[in-house]
C-alpha positions in Angstrom: 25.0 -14.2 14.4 23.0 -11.5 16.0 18.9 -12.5 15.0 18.1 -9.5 12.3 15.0 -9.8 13.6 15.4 -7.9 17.4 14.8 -4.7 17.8 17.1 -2.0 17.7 17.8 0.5 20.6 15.7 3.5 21.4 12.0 3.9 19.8 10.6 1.6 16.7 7.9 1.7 13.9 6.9 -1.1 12.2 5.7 -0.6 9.5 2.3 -2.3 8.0 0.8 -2.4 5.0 -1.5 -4.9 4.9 0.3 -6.9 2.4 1.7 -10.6 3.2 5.4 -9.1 3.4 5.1 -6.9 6.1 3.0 -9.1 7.6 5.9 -12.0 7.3 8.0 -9.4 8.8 6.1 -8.5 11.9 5.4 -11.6 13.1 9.3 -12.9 13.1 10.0 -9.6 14.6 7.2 -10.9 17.3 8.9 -13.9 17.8 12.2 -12.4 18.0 11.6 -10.4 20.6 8.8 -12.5 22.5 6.0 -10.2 21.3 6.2 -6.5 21.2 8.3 -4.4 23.3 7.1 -1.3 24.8 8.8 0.8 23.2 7.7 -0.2 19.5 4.6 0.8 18.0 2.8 -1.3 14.6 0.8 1.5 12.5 -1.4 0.7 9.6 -2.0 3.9 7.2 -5.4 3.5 5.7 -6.0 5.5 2.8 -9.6 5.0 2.3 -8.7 3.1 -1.2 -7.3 -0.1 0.2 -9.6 -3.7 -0.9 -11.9 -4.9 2.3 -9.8 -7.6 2.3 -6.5 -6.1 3.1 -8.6 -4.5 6.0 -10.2 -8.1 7.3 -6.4 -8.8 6.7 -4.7 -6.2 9.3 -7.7 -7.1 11.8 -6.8 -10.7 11.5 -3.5 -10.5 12.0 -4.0 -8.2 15.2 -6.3 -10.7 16.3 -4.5 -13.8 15.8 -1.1 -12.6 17.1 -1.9 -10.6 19.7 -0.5 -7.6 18.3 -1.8 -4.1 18.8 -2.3 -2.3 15.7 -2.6 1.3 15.2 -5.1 2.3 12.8 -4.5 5.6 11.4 -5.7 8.4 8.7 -4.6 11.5 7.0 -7.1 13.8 8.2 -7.8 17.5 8.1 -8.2 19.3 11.6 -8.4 23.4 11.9 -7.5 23.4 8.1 -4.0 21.7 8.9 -2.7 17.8 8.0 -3.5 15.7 10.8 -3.3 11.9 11.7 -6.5 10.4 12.7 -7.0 7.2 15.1 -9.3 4.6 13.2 -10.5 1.1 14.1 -11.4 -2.1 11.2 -14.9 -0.7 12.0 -14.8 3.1 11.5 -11.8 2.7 8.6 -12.4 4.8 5.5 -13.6 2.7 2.7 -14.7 4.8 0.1 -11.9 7.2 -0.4 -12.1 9.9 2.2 -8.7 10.6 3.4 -7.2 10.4 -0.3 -10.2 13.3 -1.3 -9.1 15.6 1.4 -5.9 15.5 0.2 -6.8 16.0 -3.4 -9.1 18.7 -2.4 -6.3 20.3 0.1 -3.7 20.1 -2.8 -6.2 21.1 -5.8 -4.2 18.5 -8.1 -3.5 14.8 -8.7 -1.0 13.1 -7.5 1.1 11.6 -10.3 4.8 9.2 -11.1 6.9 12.5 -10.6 4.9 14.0 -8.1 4.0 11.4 -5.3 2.4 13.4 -2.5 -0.3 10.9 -1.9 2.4 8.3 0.2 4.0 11.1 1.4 1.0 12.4 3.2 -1.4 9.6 3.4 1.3 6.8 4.7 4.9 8.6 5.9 3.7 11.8 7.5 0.5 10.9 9.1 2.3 8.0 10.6 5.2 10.8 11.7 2.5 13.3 12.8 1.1 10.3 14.9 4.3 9.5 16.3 5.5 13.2 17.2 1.9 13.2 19.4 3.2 10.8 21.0 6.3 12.6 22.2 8.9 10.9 19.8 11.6 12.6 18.2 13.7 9.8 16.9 13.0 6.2 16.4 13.6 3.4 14.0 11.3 2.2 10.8 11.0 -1.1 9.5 9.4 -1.7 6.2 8.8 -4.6 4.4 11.4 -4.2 1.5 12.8 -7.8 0.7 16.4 -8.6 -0.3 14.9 -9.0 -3.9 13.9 -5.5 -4.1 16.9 -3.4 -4.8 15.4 -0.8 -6.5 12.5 -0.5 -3.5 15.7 -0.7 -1.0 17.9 2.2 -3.1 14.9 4.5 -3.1 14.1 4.3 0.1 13.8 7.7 2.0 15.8 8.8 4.9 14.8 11.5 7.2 16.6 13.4 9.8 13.9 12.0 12.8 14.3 8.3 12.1 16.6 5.7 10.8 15.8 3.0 8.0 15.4 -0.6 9.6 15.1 -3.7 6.8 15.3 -6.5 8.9 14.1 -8.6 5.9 17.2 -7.3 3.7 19.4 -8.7 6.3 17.4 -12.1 6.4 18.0 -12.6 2.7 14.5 -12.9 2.5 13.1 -13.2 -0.8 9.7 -13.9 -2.5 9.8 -17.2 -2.5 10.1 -17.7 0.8 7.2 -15.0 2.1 5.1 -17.5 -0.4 6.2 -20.9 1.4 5.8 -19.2 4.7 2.0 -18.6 4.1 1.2 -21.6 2.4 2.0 -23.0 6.0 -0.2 -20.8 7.8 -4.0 -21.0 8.8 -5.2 -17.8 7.1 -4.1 -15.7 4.6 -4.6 -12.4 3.1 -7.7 -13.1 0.4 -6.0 -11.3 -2.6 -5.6 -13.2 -5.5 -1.6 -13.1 -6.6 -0.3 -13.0 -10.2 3.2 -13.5 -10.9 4.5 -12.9 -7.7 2.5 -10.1 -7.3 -0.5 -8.9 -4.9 -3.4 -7.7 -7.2 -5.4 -4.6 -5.9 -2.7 -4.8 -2.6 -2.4 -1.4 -1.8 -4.6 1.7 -3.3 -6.6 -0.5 -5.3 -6.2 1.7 -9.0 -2.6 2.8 -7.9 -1.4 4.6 -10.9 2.0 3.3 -10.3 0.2 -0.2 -11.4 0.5 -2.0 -14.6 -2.4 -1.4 -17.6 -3.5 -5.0 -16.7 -3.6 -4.3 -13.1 -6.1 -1.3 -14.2 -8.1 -3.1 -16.7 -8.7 -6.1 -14.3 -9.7 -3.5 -11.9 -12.4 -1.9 -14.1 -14.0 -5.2 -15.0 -13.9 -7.1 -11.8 -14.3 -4.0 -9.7 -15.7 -1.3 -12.0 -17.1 1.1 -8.8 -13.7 1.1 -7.2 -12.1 1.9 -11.0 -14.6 4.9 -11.4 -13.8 6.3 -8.4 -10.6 6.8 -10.0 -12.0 8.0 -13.6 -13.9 10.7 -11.1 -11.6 12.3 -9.7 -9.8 12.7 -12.8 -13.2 14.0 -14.4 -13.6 16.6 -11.0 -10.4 18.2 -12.0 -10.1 17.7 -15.6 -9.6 21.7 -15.7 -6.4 21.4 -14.5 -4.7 20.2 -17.5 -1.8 17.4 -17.0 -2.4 18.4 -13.2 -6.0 16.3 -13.4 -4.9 13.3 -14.1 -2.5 10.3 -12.4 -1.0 9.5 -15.3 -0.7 11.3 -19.0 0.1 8.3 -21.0 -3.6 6.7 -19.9 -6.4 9.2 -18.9 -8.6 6.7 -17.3 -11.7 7.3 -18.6 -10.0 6.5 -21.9 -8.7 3.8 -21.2 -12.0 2.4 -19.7 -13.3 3.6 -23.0 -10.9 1.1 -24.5 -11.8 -2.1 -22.5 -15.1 -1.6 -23.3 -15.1 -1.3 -27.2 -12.8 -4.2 -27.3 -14.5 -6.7 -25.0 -13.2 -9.6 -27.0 -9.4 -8.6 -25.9 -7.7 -9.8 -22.3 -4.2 -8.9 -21.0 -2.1 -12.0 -20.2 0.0 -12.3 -17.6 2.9 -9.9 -19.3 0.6 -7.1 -19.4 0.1 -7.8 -23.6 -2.8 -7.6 -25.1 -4.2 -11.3 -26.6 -7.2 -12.6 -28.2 -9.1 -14.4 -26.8 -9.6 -17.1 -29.6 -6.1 -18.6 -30.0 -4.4 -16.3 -27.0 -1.5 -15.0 -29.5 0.1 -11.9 -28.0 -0.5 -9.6 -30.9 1.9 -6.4 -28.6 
């Protein structure tokens, strides 16, 4: 059988997100194809709200591999969306590129209206691409054969063509879990239940209430930064915040008063003294 791993024809983006899938991904496309071909290019899209450790994590992996990886960053040039060239050192770490686009949109991003990866991940790695004279080209993503609701919602654009090499592995969880267990480093993120905490935009609002509180007490200056930007546009009505069903300040509110409550793993509240899920 044909390795899923090689590249396809014509131009390719690999996609990286700084989580252990993708990262699982690249580096048996890397040793598919004895490294990386010419005409592929590996692009990170930093949005400024990603955990320093998913940053030491893309740098490591450049490093250690001896993989190129482009750095990039929704900017705003002349008034207009633009992609920005960063590096691990000059990254945005405290939320830039996600305030210019709050401030160029004038509202939130939210579960029905996503613009954040739209512009902060898919088009600023297009506009990047299109400066570099593409017009077509392949894009792998990490998206594992486990995922079928990440695979069925994937989007398809008229300038490139989904590639999910790890779909046609049969790659699953478990095996991206054995596969680093094996390795000499990792990504420094602790995992629950499968799951990366604060991978990504650290107080995603597509995250679980857990997710969030753990956030705000582990990491309460990355959670306000959240609770801020709600609070700068709090005039624009359901349009100021991420999500309607928690307000953020609200719910930090919440962890607060009850400081003798914890989540468990299913995203319940418990108490503390005999751990009974109470709902």
């Amino acid at each position: 059988m044909t390795n899923p791993y090689l590249l396809p024809e014509g131009n390719v983006q690999i996609s990286f997100s700084g989580g252990r899938t993708s990262a699982y991904m690249l580096y048996h496309i890397l040793e598919a194809n004895n490294g990386l071909p010419d005409n592929a290019v590996v692009s990170f899209q930093n949005t400024g709200r990603e955990m320093p450790q998913t940053l030491d994590f893309v740098q490591e992996v450049s490093e250690r591999w001896n993989v190129p990886i482009v750095w990039l960053e929704y900017d705003r040039i002349d008034g207009k969306p633009a992609a920005s060239v960063v590096s691990h050192n000059s990254a945005s770490r405290l939320g830039e590129p996600f305030e210019k686009l709050i401030e160029a949109k004038k509202v939130l991003p939210n579960t029905l209206m996503r613009f954040c990866t739209v512009e902060l991940k898919i088009n600023t790695a297009k506009r990047y691409l299109k400066r570099l004279g593409w017009k077509e080209w392949s894009n792998a993503v990490g998206i594992r054969a486990d995922e079928p609701d990440r695979l069925a919602r994937a989007p398809k654009k008229d300038c490139w063509v989904p590639w999910r090499p790890l779909v046609t592995a049969n790659v699953d969880n478990n095996q991206i879990s054995e596969f680093w267990k094996a390795q000499s480093f990792n990504l420094m993120l602790p995992v629950s239940n499968g799951r990366t905490m604060y991978g990504n935009c650290d107080g995603c609002f597509l995250k679980s209430e857990s997710q969030l509180v753990m956030l705000a007490r582990e990491h309460p200056e990355k959670y306000d930064w959240w609770v801020q930007q709600e609070k700068n546009h709090e005039h624009r009505g359901d349009w100021g915040v991420f999500r309607r069903d928690r307000p953020l300040a609200e719910l930090r509110d919440f962890i607060n008063v009850q400081a003798d409550w914890v989540f468990d793993e299913e995203g319940y509240f418990c108490q503390k003294d005999d751990g009974e899920c109470t709902g």
